[in-house]
C-alpha positions as CSV (number, residue, x, y, z in Angstrom):
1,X,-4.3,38.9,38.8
2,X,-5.1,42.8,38.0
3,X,-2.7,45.7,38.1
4,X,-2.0,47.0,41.7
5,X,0.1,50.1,41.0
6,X,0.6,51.7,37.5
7,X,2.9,54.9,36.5
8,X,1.5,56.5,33.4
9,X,3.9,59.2,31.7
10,X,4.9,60.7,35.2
11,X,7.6,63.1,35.3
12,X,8.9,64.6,38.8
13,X,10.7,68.0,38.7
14,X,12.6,69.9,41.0
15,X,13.3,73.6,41.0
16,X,16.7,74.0,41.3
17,X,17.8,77.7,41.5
18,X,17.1,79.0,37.9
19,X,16.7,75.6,37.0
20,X,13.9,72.4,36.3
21,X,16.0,69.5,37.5
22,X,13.4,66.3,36.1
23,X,14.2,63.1,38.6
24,X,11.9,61.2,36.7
25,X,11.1,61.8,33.0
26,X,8.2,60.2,31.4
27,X,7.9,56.6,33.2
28,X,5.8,54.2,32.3
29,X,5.2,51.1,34.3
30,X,2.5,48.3,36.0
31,X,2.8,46.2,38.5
32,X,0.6,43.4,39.0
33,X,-0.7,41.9,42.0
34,X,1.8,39.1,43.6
35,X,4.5,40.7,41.2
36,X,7.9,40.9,42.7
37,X,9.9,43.8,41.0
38,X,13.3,44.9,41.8
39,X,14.5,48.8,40.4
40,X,18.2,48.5,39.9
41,X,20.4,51.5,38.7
42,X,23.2,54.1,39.4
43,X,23.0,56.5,42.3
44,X,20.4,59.9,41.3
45,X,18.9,57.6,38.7
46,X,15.4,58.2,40.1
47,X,14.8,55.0,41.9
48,X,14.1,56.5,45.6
49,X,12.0,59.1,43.7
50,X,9.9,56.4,41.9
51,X,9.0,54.4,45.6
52,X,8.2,58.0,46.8
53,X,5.2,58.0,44.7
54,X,4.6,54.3,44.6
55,X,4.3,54.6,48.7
56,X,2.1,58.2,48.4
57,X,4.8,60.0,50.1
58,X,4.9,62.4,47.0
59,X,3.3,63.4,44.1
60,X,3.8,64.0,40.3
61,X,4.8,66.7,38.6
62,X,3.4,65.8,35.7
63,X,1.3,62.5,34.7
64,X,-0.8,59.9,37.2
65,X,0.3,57.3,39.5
66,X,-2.7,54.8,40.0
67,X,-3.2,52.5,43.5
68,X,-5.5,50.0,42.3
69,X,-6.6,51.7,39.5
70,X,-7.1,55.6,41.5
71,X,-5.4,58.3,41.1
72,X,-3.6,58.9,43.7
73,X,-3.8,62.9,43.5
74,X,-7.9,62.3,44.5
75,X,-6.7,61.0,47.9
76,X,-7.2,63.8,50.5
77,X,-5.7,64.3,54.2
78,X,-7.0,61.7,56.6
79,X,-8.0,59.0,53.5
80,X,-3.8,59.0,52.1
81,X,-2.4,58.8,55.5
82,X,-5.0,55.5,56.0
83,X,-3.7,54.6,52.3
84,X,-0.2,54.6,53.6
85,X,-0.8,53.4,57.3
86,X,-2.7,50.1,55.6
87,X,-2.5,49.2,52.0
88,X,1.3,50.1,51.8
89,X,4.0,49.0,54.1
90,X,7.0,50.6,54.0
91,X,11.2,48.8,54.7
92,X,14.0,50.8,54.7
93,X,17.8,50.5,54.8
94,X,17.9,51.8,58.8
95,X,15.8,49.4,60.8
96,X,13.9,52.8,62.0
97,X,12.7,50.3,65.4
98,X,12.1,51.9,68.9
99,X,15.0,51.2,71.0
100,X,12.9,51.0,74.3
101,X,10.2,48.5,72.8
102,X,10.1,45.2,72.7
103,X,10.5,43.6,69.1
104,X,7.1,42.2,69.8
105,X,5.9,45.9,71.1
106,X,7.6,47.1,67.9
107,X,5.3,44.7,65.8
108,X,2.3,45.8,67.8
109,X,2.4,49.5,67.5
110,X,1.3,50.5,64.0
111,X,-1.8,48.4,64.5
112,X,-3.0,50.3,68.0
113,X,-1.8,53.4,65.6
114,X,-4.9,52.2,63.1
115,X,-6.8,51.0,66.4
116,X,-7.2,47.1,65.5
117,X,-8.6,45.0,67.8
118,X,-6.6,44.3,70.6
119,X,-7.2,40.2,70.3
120,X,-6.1,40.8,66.9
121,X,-3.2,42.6,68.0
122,X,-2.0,40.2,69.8
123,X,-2.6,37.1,67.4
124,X,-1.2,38.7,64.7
125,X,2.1,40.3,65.8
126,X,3.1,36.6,67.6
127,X,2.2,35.4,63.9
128,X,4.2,37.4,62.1
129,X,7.7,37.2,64.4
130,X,6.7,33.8,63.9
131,X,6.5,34.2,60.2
132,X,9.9,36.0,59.9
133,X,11.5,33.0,61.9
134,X,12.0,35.1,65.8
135,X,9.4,33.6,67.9
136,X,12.0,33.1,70.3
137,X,12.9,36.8,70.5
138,X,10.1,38.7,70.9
139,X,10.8,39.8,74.6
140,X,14.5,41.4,72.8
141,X,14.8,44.9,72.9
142,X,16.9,45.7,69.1
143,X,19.8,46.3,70.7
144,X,19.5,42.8,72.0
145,X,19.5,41.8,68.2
146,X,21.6,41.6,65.2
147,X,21.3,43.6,62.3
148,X,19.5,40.9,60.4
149,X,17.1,40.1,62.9
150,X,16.1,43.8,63.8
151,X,15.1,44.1,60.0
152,X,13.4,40.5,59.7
153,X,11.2,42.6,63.2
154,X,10.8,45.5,60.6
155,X,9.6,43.4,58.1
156,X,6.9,42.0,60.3
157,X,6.1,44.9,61.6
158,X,5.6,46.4,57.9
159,X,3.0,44.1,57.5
160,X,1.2,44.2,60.4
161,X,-1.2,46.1,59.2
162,X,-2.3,43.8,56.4
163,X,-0.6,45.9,53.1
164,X,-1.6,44.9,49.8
165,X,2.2,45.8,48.8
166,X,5.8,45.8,50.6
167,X,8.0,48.6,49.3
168,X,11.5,48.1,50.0
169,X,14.1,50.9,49.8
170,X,17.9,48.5,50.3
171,X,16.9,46.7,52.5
172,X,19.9,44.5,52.7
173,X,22.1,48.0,52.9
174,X,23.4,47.7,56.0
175,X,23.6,44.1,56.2
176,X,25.9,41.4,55.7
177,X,25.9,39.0,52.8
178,X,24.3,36.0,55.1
179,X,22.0,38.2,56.4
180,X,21.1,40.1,53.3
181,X,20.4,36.6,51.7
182,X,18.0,35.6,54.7
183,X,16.1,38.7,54.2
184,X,15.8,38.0,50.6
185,X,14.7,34.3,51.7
186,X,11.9,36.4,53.9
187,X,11.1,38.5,50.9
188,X,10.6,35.5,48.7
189,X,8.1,33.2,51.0
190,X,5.9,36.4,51.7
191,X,6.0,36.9,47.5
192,X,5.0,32.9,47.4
193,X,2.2,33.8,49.8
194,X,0.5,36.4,47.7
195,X,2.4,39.5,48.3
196,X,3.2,42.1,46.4
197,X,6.9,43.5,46.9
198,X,8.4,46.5,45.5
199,X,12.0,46.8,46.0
200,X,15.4,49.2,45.2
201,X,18.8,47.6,45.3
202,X,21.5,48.9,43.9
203,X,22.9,45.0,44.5
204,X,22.8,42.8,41.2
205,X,22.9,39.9,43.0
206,X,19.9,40.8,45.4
207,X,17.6,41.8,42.3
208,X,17.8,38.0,41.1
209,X,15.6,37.4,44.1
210,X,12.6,39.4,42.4
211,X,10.9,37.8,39.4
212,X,11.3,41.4,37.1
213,X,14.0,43.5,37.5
214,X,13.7,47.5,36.3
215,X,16.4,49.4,35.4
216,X,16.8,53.2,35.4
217,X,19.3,55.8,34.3
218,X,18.8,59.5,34.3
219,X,14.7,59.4,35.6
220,X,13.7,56.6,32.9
221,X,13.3,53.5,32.2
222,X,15.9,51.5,30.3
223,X,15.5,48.5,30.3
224,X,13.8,45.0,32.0
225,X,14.5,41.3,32.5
């Protein structure tokens, strides 16, 4: 296994009136391939900020974040929203799924987004509601769901795309704790299969899922088990 992802020395500040506000100070980190890693710590402790410029949706103030060994300050335009679109699937606490598709249609759409081949299309978005246990459901529109089944559809839909990393901002948030665990169930059989998963919880009990847990307080890095 090589290093997917690696945080050398970044720091992100924010201008904040008269002053620099760091949210991250100095972190240091790798992550391997098939690593699951959970970041744990108090609210404003940089954690959100960090998956920012894990996922390229920001960059550093100071320092490099690497994405299989590049920088990812040397991606430009069209190449870092491809990054994003295909090497990087994103889960968030709100399910974030179109209310008038399908949960099937929901799986489908990023991948006519990248314009995948529509045989592939198919094949793989009946695979992956498979894989995520709601074969039975893809006809549902999410209101026809629960909470725990419209975010096991925004998992598969995450990795239609064929990511070489899931990034997971609480994703049991807004769930229940039977629910939350099934996710983390999900979470753990992709990780088995070669994934690599990237996830915040603020939960101690849903960072036992991951193999490493992180732990931050005031932008660093304090700790790891």
């Amino acid at each position: 296994m090589g290093t997917i992802m690696e945080l050398q020395d970044v720091w992100k500040i924010y201008r904040m009136g008269e002053f620099d506000v760091p949210a991250l100070a100095g972190v240091d980190l790798m992550i391997e391939e098939n690593e699951f890693v959970a970041i744990t710590g108090p609210s404003g402790c940089g954690k959100s900020t960090m998956l920012n410029l894990i996922g390229c949706l920001d960059m550093p103030t100071r320092g490099k974040v690497l994405l299989e060994g590049r920088d990812i300050s040397e991606f430009k335009g069209s190449e870092l929203a491809r990054v994003r679109g295909k090497k990087i699937g994103f889960i968030f606490q709100t399910f974030n799924l179109y209310p008038t598709l399908t949960a099937l249609e929901n799986i489908r759409l990023p991948m006519r987004i990248h314009e995948f081949n529509e045989k592939n299309v198919e094949e793989t978005s009946k695979k992956l509601l498979a894989t995520v246990g709601l074969a039975e459901r893809e006809s549902h529109f999410p209101a026809q769901l629960s909470g725990g089944q419209q975010q096991r559809v925004a998992v598969a839909r995450a990795l239609s795309t064929g990511p070489s990393i899931l990034l997971a901002d609480e994703p049991t948030g807004n769930l229940d704790t039977k629910a939350g665990s099934e996710i983390m169930e999900v979470f753990k059989h992709l990780n088995s299969e070669g994934l690599t998963i990237v996830m915040i919880t603020h939960d101690k009990k849903i960072a036992e899922y991951a193999g490493r847990v992180v732990r931050m307080l005031d932008g660093k890095i304090v700790g790891e088990t």
